[in-house]
C-alpha positions as CSV (number, residue, x, y, z in Angstrom):
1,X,-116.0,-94.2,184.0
2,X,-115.4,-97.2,186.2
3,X,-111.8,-98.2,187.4
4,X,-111.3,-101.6,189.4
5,X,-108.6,-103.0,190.5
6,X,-107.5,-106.7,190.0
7,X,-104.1,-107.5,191.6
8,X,-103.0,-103.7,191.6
9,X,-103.8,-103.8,187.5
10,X,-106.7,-101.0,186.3
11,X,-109.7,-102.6,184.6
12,X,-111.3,-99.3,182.9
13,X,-115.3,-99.5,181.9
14,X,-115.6,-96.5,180.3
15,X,-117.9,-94.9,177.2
16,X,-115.0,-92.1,176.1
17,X,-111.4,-93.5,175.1
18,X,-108.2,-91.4,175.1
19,X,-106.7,-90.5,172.3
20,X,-103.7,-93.6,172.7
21,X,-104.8,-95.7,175.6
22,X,-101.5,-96.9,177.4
23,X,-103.4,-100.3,177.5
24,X,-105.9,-102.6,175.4
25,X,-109.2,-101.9,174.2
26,X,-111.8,-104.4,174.2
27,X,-115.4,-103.6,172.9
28,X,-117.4,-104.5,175.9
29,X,-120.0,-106.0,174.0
30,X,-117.5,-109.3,172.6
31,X,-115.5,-108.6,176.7
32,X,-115.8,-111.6,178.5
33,X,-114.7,-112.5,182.0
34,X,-112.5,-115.0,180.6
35,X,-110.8,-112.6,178.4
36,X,-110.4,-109.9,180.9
37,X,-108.6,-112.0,183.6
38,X,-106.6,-113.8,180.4
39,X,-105.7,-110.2,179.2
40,X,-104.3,-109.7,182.9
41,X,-102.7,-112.1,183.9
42,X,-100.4,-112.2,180.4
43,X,-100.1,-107.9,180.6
44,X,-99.5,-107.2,184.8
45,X,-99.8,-103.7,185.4
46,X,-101.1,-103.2,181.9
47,X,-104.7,-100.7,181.5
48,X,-106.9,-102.7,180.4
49,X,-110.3,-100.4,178.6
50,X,-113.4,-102.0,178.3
51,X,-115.4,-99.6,175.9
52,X,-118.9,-98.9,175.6
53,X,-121.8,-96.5,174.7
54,X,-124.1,-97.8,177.3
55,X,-122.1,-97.2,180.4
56,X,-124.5,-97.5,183.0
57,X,-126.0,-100.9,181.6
58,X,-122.4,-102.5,181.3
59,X,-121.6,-101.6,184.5
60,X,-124.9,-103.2,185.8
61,X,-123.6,-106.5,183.7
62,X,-120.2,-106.0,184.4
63,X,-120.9,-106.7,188.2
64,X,-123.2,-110.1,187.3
65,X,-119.6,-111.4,186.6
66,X,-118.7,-111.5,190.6
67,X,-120.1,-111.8,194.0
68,X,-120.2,-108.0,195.3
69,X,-119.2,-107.5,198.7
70,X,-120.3,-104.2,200.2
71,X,-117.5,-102.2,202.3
72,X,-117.4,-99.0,203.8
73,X,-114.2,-96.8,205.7
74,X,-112.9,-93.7,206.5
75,X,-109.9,-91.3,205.7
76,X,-109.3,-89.7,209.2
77,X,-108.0,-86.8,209.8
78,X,-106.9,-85.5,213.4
79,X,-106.2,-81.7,214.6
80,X,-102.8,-81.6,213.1
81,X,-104.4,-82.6,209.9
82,X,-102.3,-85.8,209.9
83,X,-104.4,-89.2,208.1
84,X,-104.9,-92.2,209.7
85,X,-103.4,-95.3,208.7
86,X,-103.5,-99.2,209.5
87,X,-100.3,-101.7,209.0
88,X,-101.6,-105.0,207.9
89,X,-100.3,-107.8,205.3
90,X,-97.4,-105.6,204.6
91,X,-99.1,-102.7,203.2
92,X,-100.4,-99.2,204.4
93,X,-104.1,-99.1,204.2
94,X,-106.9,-97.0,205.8
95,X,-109.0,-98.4,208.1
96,X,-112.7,-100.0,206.6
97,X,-115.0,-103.3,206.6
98,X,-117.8,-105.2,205.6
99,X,-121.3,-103.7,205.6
100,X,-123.5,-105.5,207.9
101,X,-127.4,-106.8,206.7
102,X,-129.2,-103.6,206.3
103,X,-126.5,-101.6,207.8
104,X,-126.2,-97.7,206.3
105,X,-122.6,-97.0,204.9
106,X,-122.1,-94.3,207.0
107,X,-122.8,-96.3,210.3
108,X,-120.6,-98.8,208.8
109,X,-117.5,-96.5,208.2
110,X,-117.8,-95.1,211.6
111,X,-118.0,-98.2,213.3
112,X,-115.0,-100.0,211.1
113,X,-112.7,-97.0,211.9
114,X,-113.8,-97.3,215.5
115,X,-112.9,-100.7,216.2
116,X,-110.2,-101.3,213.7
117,X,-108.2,-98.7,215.5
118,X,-109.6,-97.7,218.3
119,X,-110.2,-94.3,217.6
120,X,-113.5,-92.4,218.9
121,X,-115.4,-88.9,218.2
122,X,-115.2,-89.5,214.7
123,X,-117.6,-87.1,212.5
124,X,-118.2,-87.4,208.8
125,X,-117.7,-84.4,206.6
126,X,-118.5,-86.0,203.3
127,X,-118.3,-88.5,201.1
128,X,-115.2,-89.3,199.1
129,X,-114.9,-91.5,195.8
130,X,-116.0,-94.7,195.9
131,X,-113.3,-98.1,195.1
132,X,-113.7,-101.0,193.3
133,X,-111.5,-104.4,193.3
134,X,-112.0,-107.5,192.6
135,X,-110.4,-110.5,194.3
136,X,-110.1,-114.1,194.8
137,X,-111.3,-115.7,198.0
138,X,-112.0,-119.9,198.1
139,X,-111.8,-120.3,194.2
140,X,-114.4,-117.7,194.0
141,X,-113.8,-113.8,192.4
142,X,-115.7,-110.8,194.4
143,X,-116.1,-107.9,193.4
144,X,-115.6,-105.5,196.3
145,X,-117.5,-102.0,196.5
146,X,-116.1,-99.5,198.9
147,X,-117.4,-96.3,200.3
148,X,-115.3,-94.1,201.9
149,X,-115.6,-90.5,204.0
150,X,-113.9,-88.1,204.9
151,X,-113.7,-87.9,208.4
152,X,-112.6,-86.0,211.5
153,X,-111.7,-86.9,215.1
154,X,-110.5,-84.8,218.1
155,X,-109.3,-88.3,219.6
156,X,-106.1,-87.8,221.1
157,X,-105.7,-91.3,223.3
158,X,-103.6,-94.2,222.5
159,X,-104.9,-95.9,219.2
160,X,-105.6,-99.7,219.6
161,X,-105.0,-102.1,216.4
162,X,-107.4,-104.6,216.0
163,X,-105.2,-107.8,216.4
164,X,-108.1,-109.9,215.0
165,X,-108.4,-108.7,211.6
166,X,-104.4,-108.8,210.9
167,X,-104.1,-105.1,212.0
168,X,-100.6,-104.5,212.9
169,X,-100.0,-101.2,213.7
170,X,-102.4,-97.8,213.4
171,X,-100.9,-94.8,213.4
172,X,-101.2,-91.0,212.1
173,X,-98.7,-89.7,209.9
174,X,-98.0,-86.2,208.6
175,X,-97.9,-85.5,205.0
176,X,-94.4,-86.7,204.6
177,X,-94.9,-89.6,206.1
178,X,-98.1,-90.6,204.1
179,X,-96.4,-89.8,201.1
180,X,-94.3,-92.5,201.7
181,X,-96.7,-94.8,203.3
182,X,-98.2,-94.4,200.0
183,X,-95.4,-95.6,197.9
184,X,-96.7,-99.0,199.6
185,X,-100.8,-99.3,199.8
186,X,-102.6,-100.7,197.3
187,X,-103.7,-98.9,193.7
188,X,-107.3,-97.9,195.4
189,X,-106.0,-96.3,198.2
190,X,-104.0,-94.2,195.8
191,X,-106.5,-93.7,193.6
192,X,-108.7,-92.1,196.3
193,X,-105.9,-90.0,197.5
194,X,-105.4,-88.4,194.1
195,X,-109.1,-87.8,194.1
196,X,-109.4,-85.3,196.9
């Protein structure tokens, strides 16, 4: 199964259906892009399953529709086994960015984490669940693929936002305070929280 994201509403490519899907089902064989993103933008928040027996070859022609952008970032966990989040466009997020040309996704995630907030003796543990969304930028929809890791850090300095990129604020926060930092991030970030 493959769950994007469009606008915070689930776009499920998947070869096994539930037994009521909360949303629509669309044969992904007569699915168009032009019937997905009509489908969403008349149902908002609605599931929309896109059904198939081939999975692996509809996802391969499910990501012709869109220019895929490669991302990679971390969840960060410090001593006190409080996550690291970033404030920016009004939302909770965790810190990531674009893969650079031939760049490994575990370079990438370090360095993003590092720079957006500032934060240093990061170490990977492992991989977590990768997120897909797609979005609009100049009349143009992307598909955007993003790793994450788990990570750790003994970094106990000041953490530094990254002004630049829009980053407002970067902060730990227990596990009260991420539950409500969750209650406004976007529908990947919650996703991969409810994955681990």
């Amino acid at each position: 199964m493959y769950k994007v994201f469009m606008n915070d509403c689930p776009i499920i490519l998947t070869d096994f259906l539930p037994k009521n899907p909360a949303g629509r089902v669309l044969d992904f064989k007569e699915a168009s892009l032009e019937k997905m993103l009509s489908f969403l933008e008349n149902n908002p928040k609605k599931e929309l399953f896109l059904y198939t027996s081939n999975l692996e070859s509809a996802w391969t022609n499910f990501k012709t529709w869109f220019r895929i952008l490669e991302a990679a970032g971390g969840m960060v966990l410090n001593a006190k086994e409080e996550t690291l989040f970033i404030y920016r466009f009004d939302k909770w997020d965790l810190p990531k960015g674009h893969l650079e040309k031939g760049e490994h996704k575990t370079n990438a995630a370090l360095r993003e984490v590092e720079v957006e907030c500032g934060v240093q003796e990061l170490c990977i543990e492992r991989e977590l669940q990768t997120t897909y969304h797609i979005f609009k930028y100049k009349s143009e929809l992307r598909l955007k693929v993003t790793y994450w890791f788990l990570m750790r850090t003994t970094h106990n300095s000041a953490l530094v936002p990254q002004k630049e990129e829009g980053i407002q604020e970067v902060v730990f926060k227990n596990k009260r305070e991420t539950a409500v930092a969750l209650e406004n991030t976007y529908a990947n970030i919650k996703l991969l929280f409810s994955s681990i």
